[in-house]
C-alpha positions as MATLAB code, in Angstrom:
seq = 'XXXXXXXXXXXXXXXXXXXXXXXXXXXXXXXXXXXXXXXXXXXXXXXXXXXXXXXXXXXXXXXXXXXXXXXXXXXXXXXXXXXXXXXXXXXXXXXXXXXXXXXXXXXXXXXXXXXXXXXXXXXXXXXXXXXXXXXXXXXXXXXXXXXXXXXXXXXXXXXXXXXXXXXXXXXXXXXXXXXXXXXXXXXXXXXXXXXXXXXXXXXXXXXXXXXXXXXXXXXXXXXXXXXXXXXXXXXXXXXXXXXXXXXXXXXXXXXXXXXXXXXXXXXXXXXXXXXXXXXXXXXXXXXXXXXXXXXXXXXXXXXXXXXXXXXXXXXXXXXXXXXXXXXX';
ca = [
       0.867    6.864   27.887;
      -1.933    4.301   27.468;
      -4.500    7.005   26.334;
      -1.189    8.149   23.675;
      -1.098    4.527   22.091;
      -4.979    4.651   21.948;
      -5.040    7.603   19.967;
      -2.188    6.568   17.802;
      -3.952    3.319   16.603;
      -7.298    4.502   16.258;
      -5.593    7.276   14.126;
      -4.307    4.280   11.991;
      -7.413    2.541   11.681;
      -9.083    5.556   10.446;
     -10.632    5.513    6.816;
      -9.459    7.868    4.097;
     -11.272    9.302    1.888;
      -8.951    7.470   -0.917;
      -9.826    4.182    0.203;
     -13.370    4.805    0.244;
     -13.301    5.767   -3.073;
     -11.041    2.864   -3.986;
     -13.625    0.265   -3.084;
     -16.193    2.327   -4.620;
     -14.823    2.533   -7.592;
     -15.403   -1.660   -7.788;
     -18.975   -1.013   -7.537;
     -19.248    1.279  -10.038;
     -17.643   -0.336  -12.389;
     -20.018   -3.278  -12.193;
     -22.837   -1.107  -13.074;
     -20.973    0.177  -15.792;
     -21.930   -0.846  -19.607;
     -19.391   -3.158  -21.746;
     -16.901   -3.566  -18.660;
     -14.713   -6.401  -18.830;
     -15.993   -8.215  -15.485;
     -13.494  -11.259  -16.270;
     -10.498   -8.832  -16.816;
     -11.582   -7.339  -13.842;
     -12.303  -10.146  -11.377;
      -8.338  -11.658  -12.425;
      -7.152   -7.892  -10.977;
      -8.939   -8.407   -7.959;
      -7.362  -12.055   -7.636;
      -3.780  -11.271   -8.355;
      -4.081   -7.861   -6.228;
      -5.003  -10.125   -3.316;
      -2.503  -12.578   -4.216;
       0.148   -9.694   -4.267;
      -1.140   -8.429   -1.183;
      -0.345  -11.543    0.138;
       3.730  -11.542   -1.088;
       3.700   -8.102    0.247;
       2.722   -9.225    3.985;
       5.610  -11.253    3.723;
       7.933   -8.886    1.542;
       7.208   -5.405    2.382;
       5.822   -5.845    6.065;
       8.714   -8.451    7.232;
      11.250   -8.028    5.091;
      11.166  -12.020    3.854;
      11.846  -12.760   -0.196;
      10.497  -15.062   -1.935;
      11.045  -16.494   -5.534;
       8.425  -19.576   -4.672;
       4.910  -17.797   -3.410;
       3.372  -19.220   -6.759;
       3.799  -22.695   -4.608;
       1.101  -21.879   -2.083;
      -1.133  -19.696   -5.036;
      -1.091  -23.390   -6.436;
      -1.818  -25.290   -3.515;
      -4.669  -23.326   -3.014;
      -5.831  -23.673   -6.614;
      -5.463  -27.188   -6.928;
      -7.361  -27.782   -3.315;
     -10.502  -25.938   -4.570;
     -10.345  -28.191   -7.464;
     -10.016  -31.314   -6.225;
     -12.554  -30.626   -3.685;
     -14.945  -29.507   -6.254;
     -14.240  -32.270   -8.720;
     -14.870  -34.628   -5.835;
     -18.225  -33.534   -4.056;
     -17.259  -30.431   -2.162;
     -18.690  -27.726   -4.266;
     -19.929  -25.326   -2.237;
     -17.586  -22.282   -2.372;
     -17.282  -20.496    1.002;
     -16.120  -23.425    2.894;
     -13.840  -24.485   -0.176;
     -12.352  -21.450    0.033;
     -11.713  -21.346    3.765;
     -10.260  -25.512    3.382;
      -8.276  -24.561    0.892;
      -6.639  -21.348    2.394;
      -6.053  -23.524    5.384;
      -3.960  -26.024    3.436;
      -2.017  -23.518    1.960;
      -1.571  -21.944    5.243;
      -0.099  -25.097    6.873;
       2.299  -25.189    4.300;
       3.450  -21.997    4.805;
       3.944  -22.620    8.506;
       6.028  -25.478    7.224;
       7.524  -23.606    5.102;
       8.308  -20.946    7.755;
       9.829  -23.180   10.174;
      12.114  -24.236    7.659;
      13.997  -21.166    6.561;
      13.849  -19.512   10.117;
      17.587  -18.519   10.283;
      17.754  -18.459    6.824;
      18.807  -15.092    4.900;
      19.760  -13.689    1.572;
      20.732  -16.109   -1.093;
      19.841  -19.426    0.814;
      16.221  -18.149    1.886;
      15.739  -17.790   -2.218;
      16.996  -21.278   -3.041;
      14.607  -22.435   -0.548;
      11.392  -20.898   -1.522;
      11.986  -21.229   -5.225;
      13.244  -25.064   -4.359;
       9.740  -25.252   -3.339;
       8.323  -23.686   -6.003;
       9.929  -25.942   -8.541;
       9.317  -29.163   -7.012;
       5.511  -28.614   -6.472;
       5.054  -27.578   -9.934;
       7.080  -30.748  -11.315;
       4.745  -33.081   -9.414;
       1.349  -31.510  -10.901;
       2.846  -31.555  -14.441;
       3.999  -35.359  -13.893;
       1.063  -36.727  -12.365;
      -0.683  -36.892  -14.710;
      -3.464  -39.505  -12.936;
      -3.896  -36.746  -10.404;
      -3.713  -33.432  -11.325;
      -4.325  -33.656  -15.244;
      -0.721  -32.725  -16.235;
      -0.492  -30.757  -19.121;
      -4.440  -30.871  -19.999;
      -5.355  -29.335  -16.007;
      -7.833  -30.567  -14.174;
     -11.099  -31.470  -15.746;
     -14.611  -31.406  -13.719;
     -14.651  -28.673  -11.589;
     -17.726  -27.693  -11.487;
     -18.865  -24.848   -8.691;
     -22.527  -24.695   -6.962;
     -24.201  -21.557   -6.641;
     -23.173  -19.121   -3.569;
     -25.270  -19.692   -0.634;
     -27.378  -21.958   -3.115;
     -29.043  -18.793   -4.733;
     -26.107  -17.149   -7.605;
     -25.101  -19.362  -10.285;
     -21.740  -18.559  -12.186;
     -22.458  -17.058  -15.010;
     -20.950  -17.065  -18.765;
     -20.519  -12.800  -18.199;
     -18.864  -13.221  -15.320;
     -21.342  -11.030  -12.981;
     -21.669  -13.548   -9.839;
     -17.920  -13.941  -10.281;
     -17.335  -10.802   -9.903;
     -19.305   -9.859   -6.924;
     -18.583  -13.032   -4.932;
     -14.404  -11.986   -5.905;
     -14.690   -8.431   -4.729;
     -16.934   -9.465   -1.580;
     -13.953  -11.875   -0.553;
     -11.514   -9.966   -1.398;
     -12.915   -6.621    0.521;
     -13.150   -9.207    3.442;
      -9.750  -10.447    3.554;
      -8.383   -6.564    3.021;
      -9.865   -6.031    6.358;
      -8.533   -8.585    8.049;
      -4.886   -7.633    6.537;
      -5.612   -4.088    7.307;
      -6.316   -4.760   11.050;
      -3.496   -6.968   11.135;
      -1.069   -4.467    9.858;
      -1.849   -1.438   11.765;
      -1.990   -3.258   14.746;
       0.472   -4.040   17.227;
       1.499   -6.943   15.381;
       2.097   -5.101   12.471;
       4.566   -2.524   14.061;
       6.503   -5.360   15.104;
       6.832   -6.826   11.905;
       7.721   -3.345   10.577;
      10.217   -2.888   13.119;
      11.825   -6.343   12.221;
      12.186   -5.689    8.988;
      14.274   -2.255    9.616;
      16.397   -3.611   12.624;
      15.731   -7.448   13.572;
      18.729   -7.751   16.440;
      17.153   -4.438   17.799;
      13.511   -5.879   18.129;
      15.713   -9.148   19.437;
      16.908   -6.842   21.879;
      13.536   -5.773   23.173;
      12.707   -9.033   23.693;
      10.241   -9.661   20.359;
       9.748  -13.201   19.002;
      10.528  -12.314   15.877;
      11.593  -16.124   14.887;
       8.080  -17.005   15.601;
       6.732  -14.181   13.752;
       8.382  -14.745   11.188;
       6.779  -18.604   11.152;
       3.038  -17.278   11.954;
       3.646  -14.532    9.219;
       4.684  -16.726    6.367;
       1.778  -19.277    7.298;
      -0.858  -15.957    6.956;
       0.801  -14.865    3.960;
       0.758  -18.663    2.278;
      -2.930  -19.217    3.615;
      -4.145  -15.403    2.081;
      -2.109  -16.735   -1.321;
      -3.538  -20.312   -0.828;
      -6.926  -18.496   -0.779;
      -6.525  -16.400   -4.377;
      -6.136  -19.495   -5.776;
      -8.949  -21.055   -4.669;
     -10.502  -17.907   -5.868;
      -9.174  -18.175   -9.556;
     -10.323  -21.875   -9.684;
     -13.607  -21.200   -8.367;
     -14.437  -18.218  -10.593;
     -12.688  -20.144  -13.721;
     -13.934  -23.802  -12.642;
     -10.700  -24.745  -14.493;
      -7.117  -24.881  -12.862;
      -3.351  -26.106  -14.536;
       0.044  -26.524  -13.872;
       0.195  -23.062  -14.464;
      -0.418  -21.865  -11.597;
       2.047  -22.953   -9.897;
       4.829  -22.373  -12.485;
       7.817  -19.615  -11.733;
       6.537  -17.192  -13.989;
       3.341  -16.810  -11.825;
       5.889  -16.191   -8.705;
       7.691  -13.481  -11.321;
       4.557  -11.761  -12.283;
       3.371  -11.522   -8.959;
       6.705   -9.747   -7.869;
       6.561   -7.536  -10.448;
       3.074   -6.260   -9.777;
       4.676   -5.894   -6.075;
       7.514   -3.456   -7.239;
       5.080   -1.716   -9.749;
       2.726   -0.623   -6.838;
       4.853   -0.487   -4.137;
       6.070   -2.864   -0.914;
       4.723   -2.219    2.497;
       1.427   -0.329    1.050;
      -2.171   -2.259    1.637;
      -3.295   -1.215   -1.855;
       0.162   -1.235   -3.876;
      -0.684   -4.879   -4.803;
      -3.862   -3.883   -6.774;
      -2.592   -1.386   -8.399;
       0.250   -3.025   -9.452;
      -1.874   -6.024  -10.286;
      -4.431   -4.319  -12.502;
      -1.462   -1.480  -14.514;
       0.514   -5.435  -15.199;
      -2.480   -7.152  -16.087;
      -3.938   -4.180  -18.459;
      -0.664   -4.082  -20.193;
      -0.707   -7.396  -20.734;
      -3.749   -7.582  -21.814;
      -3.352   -4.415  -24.095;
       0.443   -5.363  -25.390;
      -0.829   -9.418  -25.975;
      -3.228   -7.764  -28.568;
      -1.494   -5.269  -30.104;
       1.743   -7.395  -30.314;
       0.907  -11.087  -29.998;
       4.450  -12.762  -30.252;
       6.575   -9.337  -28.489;
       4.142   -8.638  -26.527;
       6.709   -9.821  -22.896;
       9.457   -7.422  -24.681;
       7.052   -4.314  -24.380;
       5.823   -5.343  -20.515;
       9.736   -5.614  -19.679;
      10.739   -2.188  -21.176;
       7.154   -0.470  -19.376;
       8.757   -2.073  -16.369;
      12.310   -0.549  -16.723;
      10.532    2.790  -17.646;
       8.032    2.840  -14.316;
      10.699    1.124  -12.268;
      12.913    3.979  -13.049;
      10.268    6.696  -12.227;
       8.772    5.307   -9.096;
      11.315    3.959   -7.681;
       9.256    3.079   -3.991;
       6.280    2.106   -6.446;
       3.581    4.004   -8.339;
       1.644    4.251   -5.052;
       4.089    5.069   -2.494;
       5.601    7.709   -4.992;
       2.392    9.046   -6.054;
       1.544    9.653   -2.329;
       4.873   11.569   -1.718;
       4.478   14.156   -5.032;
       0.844   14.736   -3.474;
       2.196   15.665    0.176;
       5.289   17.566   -1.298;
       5.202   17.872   -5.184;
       8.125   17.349   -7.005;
       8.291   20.932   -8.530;
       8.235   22.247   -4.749;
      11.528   19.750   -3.556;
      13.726   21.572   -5.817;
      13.078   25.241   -3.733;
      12.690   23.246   -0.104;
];
């Protein structure tokens, strides 16, 4: 039995030859002439901040209308550390992810027990009351105008950020390969069965004897930290950060790039991440006042084709094409 569960998880940690050629497909584009390396570093941040809602969403089960709240807490942490002294980015990164990530424990605590409408209320409660205080204070955060003087050293002393947006890019995809891993491992571990199996049937994992109260907790303070952390990202790369951030829409855009690439997938959050982010970016140009219409109707339209998600859809027509399910 021992030697079974062996086999079965180092069959789950296995590479495929798809995600090989996912993160090699980053590289390449680097290298490539004319490519958008801004445009491209915000697809890697919101991908990992999706991947972050979908830890909580499609791995446990646990909505949220608020996970722009901890996005922002991690933005505005790398800013006022930078503004203040703290420039260097790695640890400002890993302080800021840790604030975030207390909050989320908080957070956590809070709405254990809670379900359905009231677990909403909750997170977007949250949500709106942290993004009323940065747009008030305006002593402290900037308000309105953001806040001015970030300013970013070099990684490890040596790579400036640059106008084109080349060290950005590298240091974004280097931190954001890094915390894949670390989700990966944590989902196709033991851990991340349980989760699984308390999203499907929580009084039957209660049954067993799983904590799934404290997972819950622990899982919401991972998710909030890994959020807290694309933040800090986005500030870092930008050296700017606003109210924005934290505002409802950015908790609305982030769910949307969650049901355009699917729940419960490691890479559905990048993919839905850069299909929203080139449509905006595509629509904003061609239609500058419409453009949200056009984004809302491509929604109803994929929505209504995938309806798991581009990626977990895609991956069923490629085991068992759709032509072939009429005949089976």
């Amino acid at each position: 039995m021992r030697e079974q569960l062996i086999g079965y998880f180092a069959q789950r940690v296995r590479w495929s030859t798809l995600e090989i050629a996912f993160w090699a497909a980053w590289v390449v584009l680097f290298f490539v002439p004319q490519s958008n390396l801004v445009l491209l570093s915000q697809v890697l941040v919101w991908g990992l901040f999706a991947l972050s809602l979908d830890l909580l969403l499609g791995y446990r089960g646990i909505p949220s209308l608020g996970h722009a709240a901890f996005f922002g807490i991690g933005a505005y942490a790398a800013g006022f550390l930078a503004k203040y002294g703290w420039n260097e980015p790695l640890s400002g990164l890993l302080v800021s992810a840790l604030v975030a990530g207390l909050v989320g424990l908080a957070t956590g605590r809070i709405v254990r027990g809670l379900h359905g409408l009231g677990l909403l209320m909750v997170t977007l409660g949250l949500n709106m009351i942290l993004f009323d205080f940065v747009l008030r204070s305006t002593g402290i955060t900037g308000g309105d105008d953001g806040l001015q003087g970030v300013v970013i050293a070099p990684v490890l002393g040596l790579f400036r950020f640059d106008m084109s947006g080349r060290t950005a890019y590298l240091y974004t995809l280097v931190v954001v390969f890094l915390c894949v891993l670390a989700v990966r491992a944590l989902v196709k571990s033991p851990f991340g069965l349980s989760l699984l199996g308390a999203r499907e049937n929580p009084r039957r994992m209660a049954m067993l004897g799983a904590p799934i109260e404290g997972d819950l907790t622990l899982v919401f303070g991972m998710s909030a930290a890994l959020a807290g952390l694309a933040g800090a990202l986005l500030t870092q790369t930008t050296q700017f950060v606003s109210p924005e951030v934290m505002a409802f829409t950015r908790s609305a855009d982030v769910l949307v790039m969650l049901v355009i690439g699917g729940g419960a997938v490691l890479y559905g959050g990048f993919v839905g991440a850069a299909v929203f982010l080139l449509m905006r970016d595509f629509l904003s140009a061609f239609n500058p006042i419409y453009w949200y219409f056009w984004i809302g109707l491509l929604l109803v339209l994929i929505v209504s084709a995938f309806r798991k998600g581009m990626l977990p859809t895609l991956a069923a027509w490629v085991r068992k094409p759709p032509a072939r399910q009429g005949l089976a």
